[in-house]
C-alpha positions in Angstrom: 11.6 1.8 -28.4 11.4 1.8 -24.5 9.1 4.0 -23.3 10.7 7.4 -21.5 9.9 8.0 -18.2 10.1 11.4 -16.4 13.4 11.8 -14.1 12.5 11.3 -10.6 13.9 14.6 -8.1 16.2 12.8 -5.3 15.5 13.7 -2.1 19.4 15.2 -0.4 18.9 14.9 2.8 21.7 16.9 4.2 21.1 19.5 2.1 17.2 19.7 3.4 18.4 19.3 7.4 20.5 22.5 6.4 17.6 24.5 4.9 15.6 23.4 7.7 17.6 24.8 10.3 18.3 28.3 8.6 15.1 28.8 7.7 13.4 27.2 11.0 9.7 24.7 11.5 7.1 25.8 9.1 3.7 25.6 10.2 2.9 22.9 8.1 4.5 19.4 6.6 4.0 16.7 4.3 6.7 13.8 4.7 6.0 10.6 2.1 8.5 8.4 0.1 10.3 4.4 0.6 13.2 6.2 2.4 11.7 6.0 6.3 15.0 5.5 7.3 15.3 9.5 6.4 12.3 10.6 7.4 12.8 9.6 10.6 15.8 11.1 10.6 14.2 14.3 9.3 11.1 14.3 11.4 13.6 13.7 15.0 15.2 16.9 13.8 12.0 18.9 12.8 11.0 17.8 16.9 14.1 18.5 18.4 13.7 22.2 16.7 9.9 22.8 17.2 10.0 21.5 20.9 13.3 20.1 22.2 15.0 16.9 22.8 12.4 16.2 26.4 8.9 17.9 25.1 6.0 17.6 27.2 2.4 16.9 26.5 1.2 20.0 26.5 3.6 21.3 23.6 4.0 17.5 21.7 0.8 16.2 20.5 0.4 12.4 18.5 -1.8 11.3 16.7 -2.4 8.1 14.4 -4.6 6.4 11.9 -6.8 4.9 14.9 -7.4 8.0 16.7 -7.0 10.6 14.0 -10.0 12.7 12.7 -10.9 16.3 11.9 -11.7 17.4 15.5 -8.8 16.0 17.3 -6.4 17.4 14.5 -8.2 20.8 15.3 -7.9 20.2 19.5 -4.5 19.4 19.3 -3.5 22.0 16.7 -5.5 24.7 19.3 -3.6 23.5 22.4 -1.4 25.8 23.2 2.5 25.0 24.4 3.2 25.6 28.3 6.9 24.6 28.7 7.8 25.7 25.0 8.0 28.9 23.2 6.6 26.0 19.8 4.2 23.1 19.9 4.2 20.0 17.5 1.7 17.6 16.0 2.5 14.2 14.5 0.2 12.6 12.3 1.7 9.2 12.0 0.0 6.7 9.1 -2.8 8.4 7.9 -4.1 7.4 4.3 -4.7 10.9 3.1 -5.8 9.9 -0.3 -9.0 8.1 1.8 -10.3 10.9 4.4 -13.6 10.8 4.7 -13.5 14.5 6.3 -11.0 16.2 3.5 -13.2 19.7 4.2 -12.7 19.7 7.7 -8.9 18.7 7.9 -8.5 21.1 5.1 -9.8 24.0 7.2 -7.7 22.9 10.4 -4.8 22.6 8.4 -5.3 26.2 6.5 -5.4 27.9 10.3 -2.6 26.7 11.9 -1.2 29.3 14.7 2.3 31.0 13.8 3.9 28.9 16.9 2.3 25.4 16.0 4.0 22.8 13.4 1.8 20.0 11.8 3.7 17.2 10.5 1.9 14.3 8.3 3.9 11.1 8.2 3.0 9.0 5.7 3.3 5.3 5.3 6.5 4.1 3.1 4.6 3.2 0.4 2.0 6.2 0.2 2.1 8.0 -2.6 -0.5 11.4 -2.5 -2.9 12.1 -5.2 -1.9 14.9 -6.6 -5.2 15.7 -7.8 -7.2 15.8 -4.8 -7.9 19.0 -3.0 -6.4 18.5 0.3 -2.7 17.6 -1.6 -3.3 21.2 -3.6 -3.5 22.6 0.5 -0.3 21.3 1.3 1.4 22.1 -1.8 0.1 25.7 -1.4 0.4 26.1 2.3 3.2 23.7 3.5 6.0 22.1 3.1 6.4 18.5 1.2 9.6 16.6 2.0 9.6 13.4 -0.8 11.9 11.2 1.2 13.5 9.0 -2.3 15.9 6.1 -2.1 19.5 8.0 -2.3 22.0 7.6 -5.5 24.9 5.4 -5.4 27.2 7.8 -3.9 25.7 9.2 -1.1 24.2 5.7 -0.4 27.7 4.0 -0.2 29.4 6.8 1.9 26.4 5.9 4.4 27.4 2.2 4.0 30.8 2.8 4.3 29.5 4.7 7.8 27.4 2.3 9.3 30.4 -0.3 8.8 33.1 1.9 10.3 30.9 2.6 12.9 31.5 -1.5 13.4 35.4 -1.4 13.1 35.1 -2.4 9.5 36.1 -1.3 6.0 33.9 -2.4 3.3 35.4 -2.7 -0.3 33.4 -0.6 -3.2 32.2 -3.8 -5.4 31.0 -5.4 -2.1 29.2 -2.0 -1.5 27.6 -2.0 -4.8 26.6 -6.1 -4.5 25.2 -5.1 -1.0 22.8 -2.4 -2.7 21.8 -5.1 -5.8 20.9 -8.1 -3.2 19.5 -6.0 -0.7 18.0 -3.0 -2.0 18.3 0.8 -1.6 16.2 1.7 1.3 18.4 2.2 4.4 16.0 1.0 6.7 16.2 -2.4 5.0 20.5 -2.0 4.8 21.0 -1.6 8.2 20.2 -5.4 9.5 22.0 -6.5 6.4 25.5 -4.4 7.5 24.7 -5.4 11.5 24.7 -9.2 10.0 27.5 -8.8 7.3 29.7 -7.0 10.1 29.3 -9.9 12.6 30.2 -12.3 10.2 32.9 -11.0 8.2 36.4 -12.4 9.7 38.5 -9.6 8.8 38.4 -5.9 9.5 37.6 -5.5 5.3 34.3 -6.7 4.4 34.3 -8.5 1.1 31.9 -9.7 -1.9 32.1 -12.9 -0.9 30.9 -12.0 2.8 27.6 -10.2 1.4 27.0 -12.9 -0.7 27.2 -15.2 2.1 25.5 -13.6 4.2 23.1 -11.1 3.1 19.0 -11.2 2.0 18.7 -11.5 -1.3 15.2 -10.0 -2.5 14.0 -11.1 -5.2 14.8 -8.2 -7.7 18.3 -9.3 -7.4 17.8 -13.3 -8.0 16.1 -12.5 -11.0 19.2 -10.1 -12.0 21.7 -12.5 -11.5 19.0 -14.9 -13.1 19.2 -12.9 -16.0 23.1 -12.4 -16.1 23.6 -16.1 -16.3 21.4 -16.9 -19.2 23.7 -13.7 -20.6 26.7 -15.5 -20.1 25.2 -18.9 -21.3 24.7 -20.2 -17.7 21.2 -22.0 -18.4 21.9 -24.7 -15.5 22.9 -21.5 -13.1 19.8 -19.6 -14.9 17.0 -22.6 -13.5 19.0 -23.0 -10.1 18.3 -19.5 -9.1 14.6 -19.9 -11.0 14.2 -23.2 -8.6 15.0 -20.8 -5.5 12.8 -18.0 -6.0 10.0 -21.1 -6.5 10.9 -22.6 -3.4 10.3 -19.2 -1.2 6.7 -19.5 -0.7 6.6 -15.7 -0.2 7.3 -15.3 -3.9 4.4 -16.1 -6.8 5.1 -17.2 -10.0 2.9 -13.8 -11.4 5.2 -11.6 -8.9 8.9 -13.3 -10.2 7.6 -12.6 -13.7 6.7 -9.3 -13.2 10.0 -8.5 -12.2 11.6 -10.7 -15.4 9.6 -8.9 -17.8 10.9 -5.5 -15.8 14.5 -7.0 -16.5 14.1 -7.5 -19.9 12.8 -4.7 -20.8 15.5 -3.0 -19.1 18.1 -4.9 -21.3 16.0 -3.9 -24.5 16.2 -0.7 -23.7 20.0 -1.0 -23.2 20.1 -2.8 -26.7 18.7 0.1 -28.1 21.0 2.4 -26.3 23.8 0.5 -27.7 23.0 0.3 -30.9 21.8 4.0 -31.1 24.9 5.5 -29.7 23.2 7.1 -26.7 24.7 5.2 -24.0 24.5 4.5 -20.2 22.8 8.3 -19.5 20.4 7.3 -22.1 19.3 3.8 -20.3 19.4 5.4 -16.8 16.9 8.2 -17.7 14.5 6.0 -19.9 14.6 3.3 -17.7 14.6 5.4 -14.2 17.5 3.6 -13.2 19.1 4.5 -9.3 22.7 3.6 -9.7 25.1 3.9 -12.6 26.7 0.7 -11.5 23.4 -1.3 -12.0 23.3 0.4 -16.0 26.5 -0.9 -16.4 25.9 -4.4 -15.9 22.9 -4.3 -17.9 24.6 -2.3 -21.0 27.3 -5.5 -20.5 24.4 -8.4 -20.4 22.7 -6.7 -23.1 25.3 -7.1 -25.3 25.3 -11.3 -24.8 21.8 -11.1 -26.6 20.7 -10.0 -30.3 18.2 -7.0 -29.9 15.7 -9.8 -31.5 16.3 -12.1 -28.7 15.4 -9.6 -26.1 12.3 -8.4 -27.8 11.1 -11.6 -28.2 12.1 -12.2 -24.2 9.8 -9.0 -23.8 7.1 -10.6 -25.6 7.2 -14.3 -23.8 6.7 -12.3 -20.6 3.5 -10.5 -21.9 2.5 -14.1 -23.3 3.2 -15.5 -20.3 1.1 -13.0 -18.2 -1.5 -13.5 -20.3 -1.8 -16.8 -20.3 -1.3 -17.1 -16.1 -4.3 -15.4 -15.9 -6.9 -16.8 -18.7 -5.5 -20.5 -18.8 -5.3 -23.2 -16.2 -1.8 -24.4 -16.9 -0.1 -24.0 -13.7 1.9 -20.5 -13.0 5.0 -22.5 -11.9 4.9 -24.1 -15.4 4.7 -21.3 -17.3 7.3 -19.5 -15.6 9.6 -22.3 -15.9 9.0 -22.1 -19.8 9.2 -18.9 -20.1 12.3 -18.6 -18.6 13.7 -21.6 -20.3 12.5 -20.4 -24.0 14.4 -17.1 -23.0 17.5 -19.1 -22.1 17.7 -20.9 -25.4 17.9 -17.6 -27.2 14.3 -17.6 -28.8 14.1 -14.6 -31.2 11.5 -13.0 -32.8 8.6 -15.2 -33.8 
């Protein structure tokens, strides 16, 4: 049985802009998550409200991982605004799971002055430790904004934005193929819609133009990987093994990694087949984004015997295993691995 995962909150970003100006700049925030795209978005409003659209030194202080410490968060929190009824400071980048002065940024921070905002901005890939005590002062005393990758909907009316912003349409299975191949983070989307716009011949963007045209990360070459051993596609299945090889960005450890993440993901749809449960069911064990992503695995999952997938589960833990205690080369055992899974290999 796949293991059950708790249901992340998505962040709604329009519904948090609207809170934010009824309500008005708190003294204090904490902005982390993958979405920067949003929390930039977020943190230019937060500014334009605490200090206006032209703020001057006195009232707009930055400061980032190079010259941030306990001292200069306390100067610039003190300084007071001249042009401005509010004054701001940005703390850009800091690893706040790795001050060496938590005391003394937990002091500043508790004794901020009712006209000052403090706003952390964290890297996109920063998560807090929730255990630590500075994370329990900012839960207690500020505001956190988890800036999460968006669900399908309000993710492909934004597509469907950027592109009519670009005189173009975009149709909704080439929407859907641009968030597969590409990925959910808008910041990542919007050189992918800037390319596919250029490109695409008529006013209607297609799935053949993002397909054409668009990055491909690897998440989604091992999905459509996947999809063709599904449909019996072996030849297809190695091409698209051979490609993720050839990018020397990607290791052999990394594209299994993601394999074994895929077929896990189709076990567990197996097991939401056969159990009744159905697409909710795989989208909340799983942690799944985008119902339209659940229903192509429920689909591929159904090519393969709920034997063949757990072994497939299995020949990526062997396979892990063995890239890091033998000296077989990676490539190799990838390539087996993959191959063995292709064939249909069931339970041993």
């Amino acid at each position: 049985m796949a293991k059950k995962t708790k249901t992340e909150v998505k962040f709604n970003y329009g519904e948090s802009i609207r809170r934010l100006r009824q309500t008005g700049p708190q003294r204090l925030y904490l902005i982390w998550g993958p979405e920067d795209y949003l929390a930039e978005q977020y943190l230019a409003e937060l500014r334009r409200l605490c200090v206006g659209d032209e703020a001057d030194d006195f009232s707009y202080r930055k400061l980032n991982e190079r010259d941030f410490s306990a001292i200069a968060l306390a100067e610039a929190i003190d300084s007071v605004p001249f042009l401005s009824e509010r004054s701001m400071v940005e703390v850009r980048g800091v690893d706040l799971n790795k001050l060496s002065e938590t005391d003394e940024v937990i002091k500043a921070i508790s004794d901020i002055p009712d006209y000052c905002t403090v706003v952390f901005l964290c890297e996109p890939d920063f998560e807090p430790d929730k255990r630590l005590k500075l994370y329990k002062t900012f839960a207690k005393a500020g505001v956190e904004i988890h800036v999460t990758a968006q669900l399908s909907d309000a993710l492909i009316k934004w597509i469907v934005k950027r592109f009519a912003a670009q005189d173009k349409s975009i149709e909704l299975n080439a929407a859907q193929r641009l968030i597969t191949v590409s990925g959910d983070i808008m910041s990542g989307l919007i050189p992918e819609i800037n390319k596919i716009a250029a490109y695409a011949k008529g006013d209607k963007v297609t799935i053949e133009d993002v397909n054409t045209v668009a990055h491909h990360i690897p998440e989604a070459v091992v999905f459509d990987m996947t999809e063709s051993m599904a449909r019996g596609e072996y030849n297809a299945a190695m091409s698209l093994l051979g490609e993720l090889l050839d990018d020397k960005n990607n290791e052999p450890i990394m594209i299994l990694a993601v394999l074994g993440n895929q077929m896990r993901q189709l076990y567990a749809a197996s097991v939401a087949i056969q159990s009744g449960q159905g697409k909710d069911y795989l989208m909340k064990t799983c942690s799944l984004k985008h119902d339209f992503v659940a229903s192509k695995l429920m689909t591929s999952a159904r090519r393969f015997s709920q034997a063949q997938l757990r072994r497939a589960v299995e020949l990526c833990a062997e396979t892990d295993y063995a890239m890091k205690s033998s000296g077989t080369e990676p490539k190799e055992l990838l390539k087996e691995c993959v191959m063995r899974i292709a064939a249909g290999e069931a339970d041993a």
